[in-house]
C-alpha positions in Angstrom: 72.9 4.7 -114.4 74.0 5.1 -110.7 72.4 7.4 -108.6 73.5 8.2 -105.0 71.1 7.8 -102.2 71.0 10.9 -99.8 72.6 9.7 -96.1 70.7 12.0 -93.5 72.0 9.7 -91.0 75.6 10.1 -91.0 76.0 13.5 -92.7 77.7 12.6 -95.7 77.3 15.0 -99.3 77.2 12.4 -101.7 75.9 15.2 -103.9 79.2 17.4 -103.6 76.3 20.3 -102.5 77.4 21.5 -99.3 79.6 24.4 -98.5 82.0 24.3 -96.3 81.4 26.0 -93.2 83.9 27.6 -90.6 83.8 24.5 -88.3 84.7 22.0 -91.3 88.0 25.1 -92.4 89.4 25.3 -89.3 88.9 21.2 -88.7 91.2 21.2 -91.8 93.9 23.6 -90.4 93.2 21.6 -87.5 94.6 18.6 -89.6 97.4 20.6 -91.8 98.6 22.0 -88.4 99.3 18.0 -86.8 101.3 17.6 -90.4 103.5 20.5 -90.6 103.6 19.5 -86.9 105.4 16.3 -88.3 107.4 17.8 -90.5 108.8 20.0 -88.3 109.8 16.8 -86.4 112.5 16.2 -89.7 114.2 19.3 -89.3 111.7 22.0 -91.7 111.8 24.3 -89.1 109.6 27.1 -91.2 107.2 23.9 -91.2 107.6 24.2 -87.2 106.7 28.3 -87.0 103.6 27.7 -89.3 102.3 24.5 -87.0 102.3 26.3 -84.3 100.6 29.4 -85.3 97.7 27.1 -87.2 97.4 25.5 -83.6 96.9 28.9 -81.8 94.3 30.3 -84.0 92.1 26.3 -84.3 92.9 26.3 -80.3 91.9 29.9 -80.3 88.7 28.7 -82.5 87.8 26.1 -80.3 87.6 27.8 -77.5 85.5 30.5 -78.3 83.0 27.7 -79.6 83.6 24.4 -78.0 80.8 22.4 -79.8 83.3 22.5 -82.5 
């Protein structure tokens, strides 16, 4: 049997543990936002609208706390 050793060092869950906090949400809206962002670049211009308001509130976000 396989067991995972725990990584204090770089942060990883290898135990699928951690919750997600605010900072990891918005760092995936963050992500979503740069995709949509892309689709929008094909013509999916509802893709477009909803890129640009995910990049005002993570822009918004990261203002407010910069050590984001």
């Amino acid at each position: 049997m396989y067991a995972y050793v725990n990584d204090p060092v770089n942060a990883f869950d290898l135990d699928g543990k951690k919750a997600w906090t605010l900072g990891d949400v918005v760092n995936v809206a963050d992500n979503v936002s740069s995709g949509l962002g892309v689709a929008a670049l094909f013509g999916c211009g509802f893709c477009g609208i909803l890129s640009a308001v995910l990049s005002v509130g993570v822009g918004a976000y990261k203002l407010t706390y910069p050590c984001l």
